[in-house]
Biopython code that builds the backbone (N, CA, C, O; Angstrom):
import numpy as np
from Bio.PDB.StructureBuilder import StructureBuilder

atoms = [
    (1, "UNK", "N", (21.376, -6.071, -26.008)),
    (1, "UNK", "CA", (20.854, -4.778, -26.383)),
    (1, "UNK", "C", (21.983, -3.815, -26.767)),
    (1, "UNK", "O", (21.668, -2.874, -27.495)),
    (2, "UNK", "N", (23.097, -3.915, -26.420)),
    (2, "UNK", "CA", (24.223, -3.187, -26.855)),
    (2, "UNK", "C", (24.545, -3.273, -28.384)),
    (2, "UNK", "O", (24.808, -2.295, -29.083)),
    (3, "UNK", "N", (24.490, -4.582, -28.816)),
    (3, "UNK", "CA", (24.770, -4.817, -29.871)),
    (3, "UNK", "C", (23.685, -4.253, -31.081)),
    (3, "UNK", "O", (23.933, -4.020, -32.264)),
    (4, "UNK", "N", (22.754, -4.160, -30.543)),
    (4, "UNK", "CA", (21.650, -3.337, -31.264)),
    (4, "UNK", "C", (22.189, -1.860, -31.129)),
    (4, "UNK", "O", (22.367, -1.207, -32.158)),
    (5, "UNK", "N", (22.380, -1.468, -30.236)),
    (5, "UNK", "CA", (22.545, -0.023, -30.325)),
    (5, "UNK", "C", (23.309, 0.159, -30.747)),
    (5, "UNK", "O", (23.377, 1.310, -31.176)),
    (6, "UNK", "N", (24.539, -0.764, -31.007)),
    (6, "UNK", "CA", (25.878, -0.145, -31.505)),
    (6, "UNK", "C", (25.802, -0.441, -33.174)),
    (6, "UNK", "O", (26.520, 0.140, -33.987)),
    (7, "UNK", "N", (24.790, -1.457, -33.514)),
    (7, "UNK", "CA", (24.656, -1.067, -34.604)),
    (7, "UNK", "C", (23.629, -0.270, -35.625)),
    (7, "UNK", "O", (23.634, -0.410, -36.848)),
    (8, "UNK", "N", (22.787, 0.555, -34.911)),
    (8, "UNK", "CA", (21.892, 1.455, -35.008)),
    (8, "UNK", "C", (23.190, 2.487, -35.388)),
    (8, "UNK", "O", (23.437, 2.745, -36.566)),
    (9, "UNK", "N", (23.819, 2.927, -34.514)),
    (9, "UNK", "CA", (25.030, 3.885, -34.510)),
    (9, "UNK", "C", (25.795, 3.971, -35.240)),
    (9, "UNK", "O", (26.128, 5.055, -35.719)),
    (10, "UNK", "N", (26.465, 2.533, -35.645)),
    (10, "UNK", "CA", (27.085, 2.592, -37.168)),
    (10, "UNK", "C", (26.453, 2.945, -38.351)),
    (10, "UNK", "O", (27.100, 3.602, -39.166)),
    (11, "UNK", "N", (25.224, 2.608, -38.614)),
    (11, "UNK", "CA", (24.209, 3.101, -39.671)),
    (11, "UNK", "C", (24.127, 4.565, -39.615)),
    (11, "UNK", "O", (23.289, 4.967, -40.422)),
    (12, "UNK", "N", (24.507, 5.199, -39.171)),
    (12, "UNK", "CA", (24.256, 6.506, -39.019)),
    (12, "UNK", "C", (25.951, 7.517, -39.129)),
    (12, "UNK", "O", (26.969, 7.557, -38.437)),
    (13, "UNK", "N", (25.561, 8.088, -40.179)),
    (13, "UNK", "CA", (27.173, 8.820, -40.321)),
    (13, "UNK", "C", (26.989, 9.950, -39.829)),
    (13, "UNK", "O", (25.886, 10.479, -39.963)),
    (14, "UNK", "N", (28.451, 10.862, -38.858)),
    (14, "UNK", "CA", (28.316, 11.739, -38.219)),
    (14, "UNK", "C", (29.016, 11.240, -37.062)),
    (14, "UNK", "O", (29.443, 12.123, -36.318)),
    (15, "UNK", "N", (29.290, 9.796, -36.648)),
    (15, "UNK", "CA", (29.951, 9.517, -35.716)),
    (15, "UNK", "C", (30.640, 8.584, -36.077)),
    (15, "UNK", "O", (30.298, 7.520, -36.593)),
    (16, "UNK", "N", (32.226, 9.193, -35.650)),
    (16, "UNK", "CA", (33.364, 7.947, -36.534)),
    (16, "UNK", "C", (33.549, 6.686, -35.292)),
    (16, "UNK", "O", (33.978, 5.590, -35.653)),
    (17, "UNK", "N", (33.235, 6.899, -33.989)),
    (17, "UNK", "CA", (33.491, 5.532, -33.920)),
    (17, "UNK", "C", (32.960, 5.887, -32.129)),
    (17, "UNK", "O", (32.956, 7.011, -31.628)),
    (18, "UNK", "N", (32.549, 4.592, -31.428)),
    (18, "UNK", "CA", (32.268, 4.385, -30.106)),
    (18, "UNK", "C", (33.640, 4.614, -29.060)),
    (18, "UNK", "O", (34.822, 4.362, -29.295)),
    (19, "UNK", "N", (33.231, 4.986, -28.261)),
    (19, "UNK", "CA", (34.593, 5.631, -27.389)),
    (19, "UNK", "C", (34.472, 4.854, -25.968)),
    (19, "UNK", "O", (33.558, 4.068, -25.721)),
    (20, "UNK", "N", (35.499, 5.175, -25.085)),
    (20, "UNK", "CA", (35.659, 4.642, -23.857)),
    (20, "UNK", "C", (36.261, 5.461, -22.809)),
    (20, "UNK", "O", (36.645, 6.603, -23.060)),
    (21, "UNK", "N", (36.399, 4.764, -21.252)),
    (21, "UNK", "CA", (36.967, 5.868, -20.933)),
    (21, "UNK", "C", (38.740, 5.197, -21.096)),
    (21, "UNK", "O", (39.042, 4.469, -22.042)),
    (22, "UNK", "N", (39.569, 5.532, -20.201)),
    (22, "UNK", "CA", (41.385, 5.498, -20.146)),
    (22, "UNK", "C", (41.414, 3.894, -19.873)),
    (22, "UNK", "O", (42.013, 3.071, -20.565)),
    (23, "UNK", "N", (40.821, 3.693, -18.986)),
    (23, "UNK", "CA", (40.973, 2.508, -18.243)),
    (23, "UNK", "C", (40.517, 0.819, -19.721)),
    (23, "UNK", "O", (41.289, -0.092, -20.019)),
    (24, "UNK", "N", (39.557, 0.971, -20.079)),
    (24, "UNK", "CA", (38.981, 0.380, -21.161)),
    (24, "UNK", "C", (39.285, 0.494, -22.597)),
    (24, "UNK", "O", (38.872, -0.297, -23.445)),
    (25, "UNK", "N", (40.097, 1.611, -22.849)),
    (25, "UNK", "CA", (40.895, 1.732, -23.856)),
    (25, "UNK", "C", (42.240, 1.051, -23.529)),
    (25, "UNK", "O", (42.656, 0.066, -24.140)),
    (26, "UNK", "N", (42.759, 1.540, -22.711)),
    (26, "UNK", "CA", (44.320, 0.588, -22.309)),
    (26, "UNK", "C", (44.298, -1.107, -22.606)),
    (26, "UNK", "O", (45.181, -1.720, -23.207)),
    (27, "UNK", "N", (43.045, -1.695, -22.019)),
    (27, "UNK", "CA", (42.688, -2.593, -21.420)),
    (27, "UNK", "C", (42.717, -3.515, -23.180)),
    (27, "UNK", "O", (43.407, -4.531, -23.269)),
    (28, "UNK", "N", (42.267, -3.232, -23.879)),
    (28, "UNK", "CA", (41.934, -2.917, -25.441)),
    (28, "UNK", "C", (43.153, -3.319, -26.325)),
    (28, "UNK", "O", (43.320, -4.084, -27.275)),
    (29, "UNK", "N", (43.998, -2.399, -25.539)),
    (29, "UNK", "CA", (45.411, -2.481, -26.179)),
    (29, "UNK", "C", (46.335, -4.135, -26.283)),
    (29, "UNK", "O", (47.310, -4.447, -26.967)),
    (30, "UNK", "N", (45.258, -5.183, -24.969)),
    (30, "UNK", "CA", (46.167, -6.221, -24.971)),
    (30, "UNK", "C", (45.047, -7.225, -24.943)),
    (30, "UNK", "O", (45.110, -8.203, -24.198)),
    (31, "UNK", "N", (44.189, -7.039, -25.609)),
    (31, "UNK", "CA", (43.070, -7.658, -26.168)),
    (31, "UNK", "C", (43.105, -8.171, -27.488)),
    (31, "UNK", "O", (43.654, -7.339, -28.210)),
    (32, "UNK", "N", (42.626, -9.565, -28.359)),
    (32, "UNK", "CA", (42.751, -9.989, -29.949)),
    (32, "UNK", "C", (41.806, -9.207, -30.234)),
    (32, "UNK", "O", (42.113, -8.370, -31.082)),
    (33, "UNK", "N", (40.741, -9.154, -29.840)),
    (33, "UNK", "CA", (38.975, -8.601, -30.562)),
    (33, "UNK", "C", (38.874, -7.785, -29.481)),
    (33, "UNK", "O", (38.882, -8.071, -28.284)),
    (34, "UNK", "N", (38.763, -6.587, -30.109)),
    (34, "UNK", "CA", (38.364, -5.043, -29.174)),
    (34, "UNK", "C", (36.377, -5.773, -29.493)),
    (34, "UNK", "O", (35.927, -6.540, -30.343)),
    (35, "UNK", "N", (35.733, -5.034, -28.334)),
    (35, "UNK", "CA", (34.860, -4.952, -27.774)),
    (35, "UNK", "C", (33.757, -3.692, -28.885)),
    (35, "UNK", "O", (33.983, -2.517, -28.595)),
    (36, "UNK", "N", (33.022, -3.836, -29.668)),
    (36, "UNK", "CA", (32.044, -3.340, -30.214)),
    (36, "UNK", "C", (31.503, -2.453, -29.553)),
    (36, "UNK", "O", (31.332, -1.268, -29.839)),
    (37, "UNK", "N", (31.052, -3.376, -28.094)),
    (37, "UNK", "CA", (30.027, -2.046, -27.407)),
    (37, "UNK", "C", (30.510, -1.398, -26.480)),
    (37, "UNK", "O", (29.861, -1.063, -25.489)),
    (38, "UNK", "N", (31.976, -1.075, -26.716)),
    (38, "UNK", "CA", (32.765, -0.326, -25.964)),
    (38, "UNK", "C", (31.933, 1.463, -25.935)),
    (38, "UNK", "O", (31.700, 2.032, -27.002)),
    (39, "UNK", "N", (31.651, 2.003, -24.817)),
    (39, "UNK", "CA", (31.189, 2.944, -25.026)),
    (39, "UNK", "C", (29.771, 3.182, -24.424)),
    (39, "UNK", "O", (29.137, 4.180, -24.081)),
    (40, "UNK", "N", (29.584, 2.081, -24.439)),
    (40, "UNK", "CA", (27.499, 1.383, -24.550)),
    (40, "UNK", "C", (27.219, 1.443, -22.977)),
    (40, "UNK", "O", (27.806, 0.616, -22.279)),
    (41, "UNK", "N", (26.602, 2.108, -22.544)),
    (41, "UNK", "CA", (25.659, 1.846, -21.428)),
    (41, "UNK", "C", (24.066, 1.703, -21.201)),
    (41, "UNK", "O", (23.204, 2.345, -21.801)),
    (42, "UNK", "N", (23.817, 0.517, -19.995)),
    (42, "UNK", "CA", (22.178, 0.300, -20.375)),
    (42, "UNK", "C", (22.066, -0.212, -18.999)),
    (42, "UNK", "O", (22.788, -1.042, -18.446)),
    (43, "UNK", "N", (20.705, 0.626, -18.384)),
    (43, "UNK", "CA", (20.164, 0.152, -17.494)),
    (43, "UNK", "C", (18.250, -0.263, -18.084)),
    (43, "UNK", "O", (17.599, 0.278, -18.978)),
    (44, "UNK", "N", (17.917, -1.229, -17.279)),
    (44, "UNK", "CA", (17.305, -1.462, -17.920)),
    (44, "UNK", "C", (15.793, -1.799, -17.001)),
    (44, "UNK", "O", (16.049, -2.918, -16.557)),
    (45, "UNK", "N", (14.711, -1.522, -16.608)),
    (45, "UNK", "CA", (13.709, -2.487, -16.544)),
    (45, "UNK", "C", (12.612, -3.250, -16.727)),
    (45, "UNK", "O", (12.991, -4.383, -17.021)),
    (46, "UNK", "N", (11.530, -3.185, -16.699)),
    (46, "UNK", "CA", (10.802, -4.231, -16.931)),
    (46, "UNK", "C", (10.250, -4.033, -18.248)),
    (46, "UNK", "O", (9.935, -4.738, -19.206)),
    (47, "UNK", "N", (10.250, -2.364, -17.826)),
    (47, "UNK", "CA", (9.283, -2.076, -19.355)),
    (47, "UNK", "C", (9.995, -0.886, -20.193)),
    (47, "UNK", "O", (9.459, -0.471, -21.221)),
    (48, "UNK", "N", (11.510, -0.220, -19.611)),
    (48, "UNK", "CA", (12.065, 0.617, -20.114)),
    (48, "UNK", "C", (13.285, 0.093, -20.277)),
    (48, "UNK", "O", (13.548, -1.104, -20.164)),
    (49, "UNK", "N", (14.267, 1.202, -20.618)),
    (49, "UNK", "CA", (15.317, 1.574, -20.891)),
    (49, "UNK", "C", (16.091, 3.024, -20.976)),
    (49, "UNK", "O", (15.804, 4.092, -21.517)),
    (50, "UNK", "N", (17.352, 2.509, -20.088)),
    (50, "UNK", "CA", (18.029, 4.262, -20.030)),
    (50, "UNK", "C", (19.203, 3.182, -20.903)),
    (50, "UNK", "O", (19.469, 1.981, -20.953)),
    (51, "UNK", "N", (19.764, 4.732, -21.643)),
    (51, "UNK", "CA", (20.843, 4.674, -22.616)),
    (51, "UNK", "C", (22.096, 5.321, -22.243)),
    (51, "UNK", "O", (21.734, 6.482, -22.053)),
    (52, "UNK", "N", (23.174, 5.278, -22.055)),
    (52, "UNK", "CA", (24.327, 5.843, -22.045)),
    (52, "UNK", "C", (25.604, 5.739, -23.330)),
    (52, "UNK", "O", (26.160, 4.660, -23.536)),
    (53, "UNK", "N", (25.871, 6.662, -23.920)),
    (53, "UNK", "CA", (26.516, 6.684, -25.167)),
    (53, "UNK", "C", (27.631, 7.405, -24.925)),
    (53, "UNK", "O", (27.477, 8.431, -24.261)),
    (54, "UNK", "N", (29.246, 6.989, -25.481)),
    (54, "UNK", "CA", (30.325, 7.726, -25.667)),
    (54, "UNK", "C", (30.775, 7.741, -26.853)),
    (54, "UNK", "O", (30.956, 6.564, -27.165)),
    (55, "UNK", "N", (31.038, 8.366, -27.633)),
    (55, "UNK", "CA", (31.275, 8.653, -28.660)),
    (55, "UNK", "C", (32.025, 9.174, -29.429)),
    (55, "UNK", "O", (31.966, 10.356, -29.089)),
    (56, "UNK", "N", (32.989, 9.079, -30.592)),
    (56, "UNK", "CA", (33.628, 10.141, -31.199)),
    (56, "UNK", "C", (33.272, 11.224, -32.621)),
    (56, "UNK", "O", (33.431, 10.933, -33.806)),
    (57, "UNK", "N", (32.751, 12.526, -32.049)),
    (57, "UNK", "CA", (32.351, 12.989, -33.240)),
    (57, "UNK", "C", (32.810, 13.366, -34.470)),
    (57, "UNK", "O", (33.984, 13.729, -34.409)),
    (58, "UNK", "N", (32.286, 13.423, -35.672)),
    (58, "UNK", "CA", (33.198, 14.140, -36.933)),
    (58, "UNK", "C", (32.642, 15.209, -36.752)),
    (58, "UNK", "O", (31.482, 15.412, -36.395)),
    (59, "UNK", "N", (33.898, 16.328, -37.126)),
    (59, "UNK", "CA", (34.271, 17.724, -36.869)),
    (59, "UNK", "C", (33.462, 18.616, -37.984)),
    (59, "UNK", "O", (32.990, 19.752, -37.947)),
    (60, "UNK", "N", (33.527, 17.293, -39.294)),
    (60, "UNK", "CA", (32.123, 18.063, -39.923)),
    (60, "UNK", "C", (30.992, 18.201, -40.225)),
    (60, "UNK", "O", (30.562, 18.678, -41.275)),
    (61, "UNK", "N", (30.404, 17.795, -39.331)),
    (61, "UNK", "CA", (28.756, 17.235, -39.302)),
    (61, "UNK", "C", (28.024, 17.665, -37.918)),
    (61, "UNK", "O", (28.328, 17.543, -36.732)),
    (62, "UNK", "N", (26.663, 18.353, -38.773)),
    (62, "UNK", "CA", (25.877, 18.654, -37.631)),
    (62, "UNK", "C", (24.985, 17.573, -36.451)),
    (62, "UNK", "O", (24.044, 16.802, -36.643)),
    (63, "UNK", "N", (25.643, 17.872, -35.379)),
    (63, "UNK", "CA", (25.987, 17.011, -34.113)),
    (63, "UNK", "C", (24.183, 17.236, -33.811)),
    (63, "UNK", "O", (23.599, 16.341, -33.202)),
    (64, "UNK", "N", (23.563, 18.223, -34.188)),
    (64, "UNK", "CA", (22.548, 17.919, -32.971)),
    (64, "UNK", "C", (21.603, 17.240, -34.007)),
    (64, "UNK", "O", (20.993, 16.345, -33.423)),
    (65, "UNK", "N", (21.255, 17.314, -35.286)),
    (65, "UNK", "CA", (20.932, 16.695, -36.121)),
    (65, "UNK", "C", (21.189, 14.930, -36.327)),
    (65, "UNK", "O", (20.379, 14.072, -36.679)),
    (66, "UNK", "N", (22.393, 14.825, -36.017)),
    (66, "UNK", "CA", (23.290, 13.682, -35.984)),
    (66, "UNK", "C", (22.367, 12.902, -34.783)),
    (66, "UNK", "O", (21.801, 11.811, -34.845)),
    (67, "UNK", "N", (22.440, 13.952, -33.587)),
    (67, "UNK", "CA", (21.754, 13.081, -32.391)),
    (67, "UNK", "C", (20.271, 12.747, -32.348)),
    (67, "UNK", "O", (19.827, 11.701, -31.874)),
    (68, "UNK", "N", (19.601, 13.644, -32.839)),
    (68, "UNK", "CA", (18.231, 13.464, -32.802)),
    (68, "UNK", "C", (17.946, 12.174, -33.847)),
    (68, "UNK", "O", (17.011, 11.413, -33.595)),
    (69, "UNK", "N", (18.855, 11.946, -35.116)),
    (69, "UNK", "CA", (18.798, 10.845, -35.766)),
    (69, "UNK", "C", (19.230, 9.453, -35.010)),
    (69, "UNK", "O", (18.899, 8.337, -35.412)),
    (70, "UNK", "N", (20.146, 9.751, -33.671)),
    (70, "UNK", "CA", (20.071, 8.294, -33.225)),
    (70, "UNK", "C", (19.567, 8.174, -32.039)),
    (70, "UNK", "O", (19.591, 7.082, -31.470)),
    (71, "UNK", "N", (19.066, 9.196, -31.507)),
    (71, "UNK", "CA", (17.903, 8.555, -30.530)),
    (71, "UNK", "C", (16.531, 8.059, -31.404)),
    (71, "UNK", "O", (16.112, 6.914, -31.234)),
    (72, "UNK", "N", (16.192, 8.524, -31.879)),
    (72, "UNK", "CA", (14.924, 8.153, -33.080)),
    (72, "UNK", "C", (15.155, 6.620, -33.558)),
    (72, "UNK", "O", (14.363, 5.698, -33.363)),
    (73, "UNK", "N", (16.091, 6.560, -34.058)),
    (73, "UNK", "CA", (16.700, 5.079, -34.511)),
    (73, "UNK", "C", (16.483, 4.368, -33.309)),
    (73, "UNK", "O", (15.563, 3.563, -33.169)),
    (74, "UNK", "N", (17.591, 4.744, -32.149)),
    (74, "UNK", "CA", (17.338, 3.442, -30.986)),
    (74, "UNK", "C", (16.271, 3.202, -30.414)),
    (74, "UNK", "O", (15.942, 2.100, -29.976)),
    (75, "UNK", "N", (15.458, 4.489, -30.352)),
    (75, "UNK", "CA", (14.150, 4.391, -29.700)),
    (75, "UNK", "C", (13.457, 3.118, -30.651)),
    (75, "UNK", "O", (12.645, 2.350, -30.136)),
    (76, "UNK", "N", (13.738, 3.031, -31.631)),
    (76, "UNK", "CA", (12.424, 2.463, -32.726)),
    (76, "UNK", "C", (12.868, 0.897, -32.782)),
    (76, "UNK", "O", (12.130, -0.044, -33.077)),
    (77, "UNK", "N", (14.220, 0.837, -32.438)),
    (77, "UNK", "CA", (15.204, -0.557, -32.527)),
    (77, "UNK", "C", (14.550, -1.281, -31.396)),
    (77, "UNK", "O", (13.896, -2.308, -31.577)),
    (78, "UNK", "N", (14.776, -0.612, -29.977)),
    (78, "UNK", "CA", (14.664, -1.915, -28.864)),
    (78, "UNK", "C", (13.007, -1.405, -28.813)),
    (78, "UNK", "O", (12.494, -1.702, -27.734)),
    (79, "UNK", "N", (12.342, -0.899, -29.495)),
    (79, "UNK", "CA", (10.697, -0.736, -29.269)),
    (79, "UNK", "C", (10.469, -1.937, -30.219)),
    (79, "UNK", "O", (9.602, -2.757, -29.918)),
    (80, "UNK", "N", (11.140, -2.077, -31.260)),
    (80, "UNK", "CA", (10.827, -3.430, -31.504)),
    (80, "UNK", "C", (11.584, -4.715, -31.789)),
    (80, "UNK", "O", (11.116, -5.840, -31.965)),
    (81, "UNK", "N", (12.382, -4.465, -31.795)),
    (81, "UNK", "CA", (13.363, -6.153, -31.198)),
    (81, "UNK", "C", (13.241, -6.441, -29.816)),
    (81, "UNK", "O", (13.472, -7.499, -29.230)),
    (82, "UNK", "N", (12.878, -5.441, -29.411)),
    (82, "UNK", "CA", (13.001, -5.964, -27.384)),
    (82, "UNK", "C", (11.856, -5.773, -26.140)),
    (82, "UNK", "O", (11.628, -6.267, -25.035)),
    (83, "UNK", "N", (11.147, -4.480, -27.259)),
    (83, "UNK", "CA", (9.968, -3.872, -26.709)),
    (83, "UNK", "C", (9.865, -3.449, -25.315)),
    (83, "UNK", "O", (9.040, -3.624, -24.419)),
    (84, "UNK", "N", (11.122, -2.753, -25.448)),
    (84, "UNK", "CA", (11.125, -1.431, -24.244)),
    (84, "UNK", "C", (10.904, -0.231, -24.788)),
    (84, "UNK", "O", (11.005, -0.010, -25.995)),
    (85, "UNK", "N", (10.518, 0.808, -23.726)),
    (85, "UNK", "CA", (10.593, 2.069, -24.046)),
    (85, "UNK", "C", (11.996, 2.685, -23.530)),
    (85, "UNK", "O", (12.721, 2.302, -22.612)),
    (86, "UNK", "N", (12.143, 3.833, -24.479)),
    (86, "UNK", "CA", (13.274, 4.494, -24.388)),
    (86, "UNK", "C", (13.272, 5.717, -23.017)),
    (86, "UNK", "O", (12.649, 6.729, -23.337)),
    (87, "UNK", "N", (13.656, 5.745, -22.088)),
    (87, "UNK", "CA", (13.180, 7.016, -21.388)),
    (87, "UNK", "C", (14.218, 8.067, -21.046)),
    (87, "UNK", "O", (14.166, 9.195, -20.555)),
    (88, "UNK", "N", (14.980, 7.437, -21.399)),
    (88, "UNK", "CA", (16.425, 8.414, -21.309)),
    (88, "UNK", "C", (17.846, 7.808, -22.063)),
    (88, "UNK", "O", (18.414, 6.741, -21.829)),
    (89, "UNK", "N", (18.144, 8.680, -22.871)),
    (89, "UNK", "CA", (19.416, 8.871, -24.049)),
    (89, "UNK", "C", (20.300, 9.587, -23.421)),
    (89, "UNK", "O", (19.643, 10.491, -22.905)),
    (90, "UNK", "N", (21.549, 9.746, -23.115)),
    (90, "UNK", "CA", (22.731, 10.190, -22.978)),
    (90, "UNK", "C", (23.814, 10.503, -23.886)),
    (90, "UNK", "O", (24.442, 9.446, -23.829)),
    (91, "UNK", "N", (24.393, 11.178, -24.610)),
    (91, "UNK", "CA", (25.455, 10.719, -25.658)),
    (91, "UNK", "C", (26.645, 11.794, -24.926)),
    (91, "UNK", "O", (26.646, 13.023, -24.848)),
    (92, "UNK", "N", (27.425, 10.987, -24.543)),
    (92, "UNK", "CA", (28.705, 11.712, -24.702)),
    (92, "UNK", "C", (29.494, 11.686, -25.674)),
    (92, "UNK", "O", (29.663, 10.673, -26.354)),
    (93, "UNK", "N", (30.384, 13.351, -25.977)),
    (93, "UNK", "CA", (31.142, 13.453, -27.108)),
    (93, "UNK", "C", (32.671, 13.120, -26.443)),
    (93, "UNK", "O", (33.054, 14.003, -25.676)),
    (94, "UNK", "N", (33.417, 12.200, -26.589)),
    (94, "UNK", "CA", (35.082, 11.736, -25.887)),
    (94, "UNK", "C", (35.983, 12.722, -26.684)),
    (94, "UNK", "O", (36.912, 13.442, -26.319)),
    (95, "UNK", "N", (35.429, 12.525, -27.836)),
    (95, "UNK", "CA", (36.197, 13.547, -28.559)),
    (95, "UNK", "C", (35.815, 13.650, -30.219)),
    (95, "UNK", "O", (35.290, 12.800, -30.938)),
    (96, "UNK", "N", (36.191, 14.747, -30.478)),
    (96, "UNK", "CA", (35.836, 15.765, -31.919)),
    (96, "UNK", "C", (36.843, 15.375, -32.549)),
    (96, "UNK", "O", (37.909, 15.520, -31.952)),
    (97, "UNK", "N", (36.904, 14.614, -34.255)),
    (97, "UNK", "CA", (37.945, 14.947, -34.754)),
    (97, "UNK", "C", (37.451, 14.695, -36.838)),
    (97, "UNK", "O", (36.592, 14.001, -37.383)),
    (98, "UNK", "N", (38.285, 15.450, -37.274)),
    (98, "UNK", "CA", (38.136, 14.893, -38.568)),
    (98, "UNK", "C", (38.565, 13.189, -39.055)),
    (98, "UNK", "O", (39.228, 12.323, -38.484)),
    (99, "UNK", "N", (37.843, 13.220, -40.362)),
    (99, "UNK", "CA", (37.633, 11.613, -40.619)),
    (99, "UNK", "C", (39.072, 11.259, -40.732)),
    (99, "UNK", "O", (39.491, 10.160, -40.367)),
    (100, "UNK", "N", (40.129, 12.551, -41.435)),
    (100, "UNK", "CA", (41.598, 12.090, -41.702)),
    (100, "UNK", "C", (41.706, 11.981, -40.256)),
    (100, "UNK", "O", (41.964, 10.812, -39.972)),
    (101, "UNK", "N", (41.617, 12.699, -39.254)),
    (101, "UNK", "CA", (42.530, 12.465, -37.717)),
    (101, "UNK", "C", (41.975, 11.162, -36.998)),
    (101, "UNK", "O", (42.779, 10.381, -36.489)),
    (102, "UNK", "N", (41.104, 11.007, -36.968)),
    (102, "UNK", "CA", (40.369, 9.515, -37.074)),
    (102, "UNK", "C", (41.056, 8.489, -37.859)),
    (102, "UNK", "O", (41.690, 7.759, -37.097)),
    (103, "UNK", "N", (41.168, 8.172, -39.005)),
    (103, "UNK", "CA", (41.974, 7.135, -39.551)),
    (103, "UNK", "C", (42.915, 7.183, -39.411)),
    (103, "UNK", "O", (43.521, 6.115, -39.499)),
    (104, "UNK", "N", (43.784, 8.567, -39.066)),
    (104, "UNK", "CA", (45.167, 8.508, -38.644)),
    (104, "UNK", "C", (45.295, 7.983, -37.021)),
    (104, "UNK", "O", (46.315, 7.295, -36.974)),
    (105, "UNK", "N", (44.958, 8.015, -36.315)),
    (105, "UNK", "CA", (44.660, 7.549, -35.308)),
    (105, "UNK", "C", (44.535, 6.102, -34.914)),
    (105, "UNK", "O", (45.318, 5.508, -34.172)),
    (106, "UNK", "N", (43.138, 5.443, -35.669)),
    (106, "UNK", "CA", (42.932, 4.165, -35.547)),
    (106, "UNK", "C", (43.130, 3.168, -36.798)),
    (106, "UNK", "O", (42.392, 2.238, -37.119)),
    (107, "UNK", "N", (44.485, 3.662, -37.510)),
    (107, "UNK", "CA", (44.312, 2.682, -38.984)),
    (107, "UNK", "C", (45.096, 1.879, -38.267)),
    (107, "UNK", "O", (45.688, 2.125, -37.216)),
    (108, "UNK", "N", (45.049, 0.447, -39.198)),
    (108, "UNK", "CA", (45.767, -0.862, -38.566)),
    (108, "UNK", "C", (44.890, -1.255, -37.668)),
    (108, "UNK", "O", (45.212, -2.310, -37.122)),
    (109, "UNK", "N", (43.845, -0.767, -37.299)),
    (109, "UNK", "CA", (42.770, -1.341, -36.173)),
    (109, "UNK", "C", (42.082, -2.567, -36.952)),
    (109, "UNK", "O", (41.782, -2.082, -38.043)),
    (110, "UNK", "N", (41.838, -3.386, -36.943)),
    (110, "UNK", "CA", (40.697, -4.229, -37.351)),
    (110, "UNK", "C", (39.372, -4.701, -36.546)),
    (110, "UNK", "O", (39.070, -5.876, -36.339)),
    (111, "UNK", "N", (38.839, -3.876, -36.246)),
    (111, "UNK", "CA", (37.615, -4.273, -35.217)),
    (111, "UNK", "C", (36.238, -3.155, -36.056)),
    (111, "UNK", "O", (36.378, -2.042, -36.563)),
    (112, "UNK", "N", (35.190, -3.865, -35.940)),
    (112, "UNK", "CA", (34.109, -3.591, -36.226)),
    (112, "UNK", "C", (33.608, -1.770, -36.269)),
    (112, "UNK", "O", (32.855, -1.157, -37.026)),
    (113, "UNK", "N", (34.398, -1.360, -35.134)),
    (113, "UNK", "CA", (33.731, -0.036, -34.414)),
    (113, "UNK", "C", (34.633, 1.113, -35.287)),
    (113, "UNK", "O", (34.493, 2.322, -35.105)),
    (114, "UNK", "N", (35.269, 0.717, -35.944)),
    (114, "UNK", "CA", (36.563, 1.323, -36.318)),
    (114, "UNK", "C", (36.543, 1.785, -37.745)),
    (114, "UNK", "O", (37.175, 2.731, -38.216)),
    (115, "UNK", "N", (35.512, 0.770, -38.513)),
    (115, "UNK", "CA", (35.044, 0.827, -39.382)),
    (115, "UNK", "C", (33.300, 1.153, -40.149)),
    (115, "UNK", "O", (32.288, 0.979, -39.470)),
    (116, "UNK", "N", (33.250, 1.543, -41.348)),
    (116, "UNK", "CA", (32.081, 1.730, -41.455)),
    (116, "UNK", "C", (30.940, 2.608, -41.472)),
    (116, "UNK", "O", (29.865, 2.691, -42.066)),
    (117, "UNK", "N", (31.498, 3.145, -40.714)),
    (117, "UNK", "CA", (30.546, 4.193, -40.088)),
    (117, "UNK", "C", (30.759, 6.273, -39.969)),
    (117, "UNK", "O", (30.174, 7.254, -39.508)),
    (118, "UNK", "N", (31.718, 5.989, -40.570)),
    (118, "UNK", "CA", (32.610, 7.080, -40.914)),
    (118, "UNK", "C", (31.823, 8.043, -41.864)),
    (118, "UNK", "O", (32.365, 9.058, -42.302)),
]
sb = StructureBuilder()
sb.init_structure("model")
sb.init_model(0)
sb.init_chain("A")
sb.init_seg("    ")
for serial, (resi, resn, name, xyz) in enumerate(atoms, 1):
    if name == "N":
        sb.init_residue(resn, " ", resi, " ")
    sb.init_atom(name, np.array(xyz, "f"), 0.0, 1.0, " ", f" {name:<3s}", serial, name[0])
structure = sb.get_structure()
């Protein structure tokens, strides 16, 4: 289910890339293939789903607009690839930055999350 959400999230511009906290970013650093659903949290049961999201926002795009477009999306994703209900969305912002401070940041990255979605 992560992998669904994380790519619900890429489809959606307004957020340059999935975030983490210190510990999971470091961790990253001595890793071949960084982790996609870095960021992704999910509890889950029988007939629902809670969401937890970290995120990095672009500095020029309206954020609450941005969000209401991806809870709508995920809600509609695991309602039907997985057929839970959504009952709680979370999105944390890790951090704000423009698309240049963003690519300046993570160029030379080659991983999925890094790209795309910008």
């Amino acid at each position: 289910m992560k992998k669904i959400i994380s790519v619900v999230i890429s489809g959606i511009g307004g957020i340059l890339g999935l975030s983490c906290n210190l510990f999971t970013d470091f961790a990253d650093r001595f890793r071949e293939n960084e982790d996609g659903t870095k960021g992704i949290g999910i509890e889950v049961d029988t007939k629902q789903a809670a969401v937890d999201v970290s995120v990095i926002w672009n500095y020029n795009v309206n954020n609450s607009t941005v969000f209401d477009q991806i809870v709508e999306k995920v809600r509609e994703a695991i309602a039907h690839m997985i057929g839970l209900y959504l009952v709680k969305f979370n999105m944390n912002a890790n951090d704000v930055m423009t698309k240049e401070q963003y690519l300046e940041k993570y160029r030379g990255k080659d991983s999925d999350d890094n790209k795309g979605n910008i």
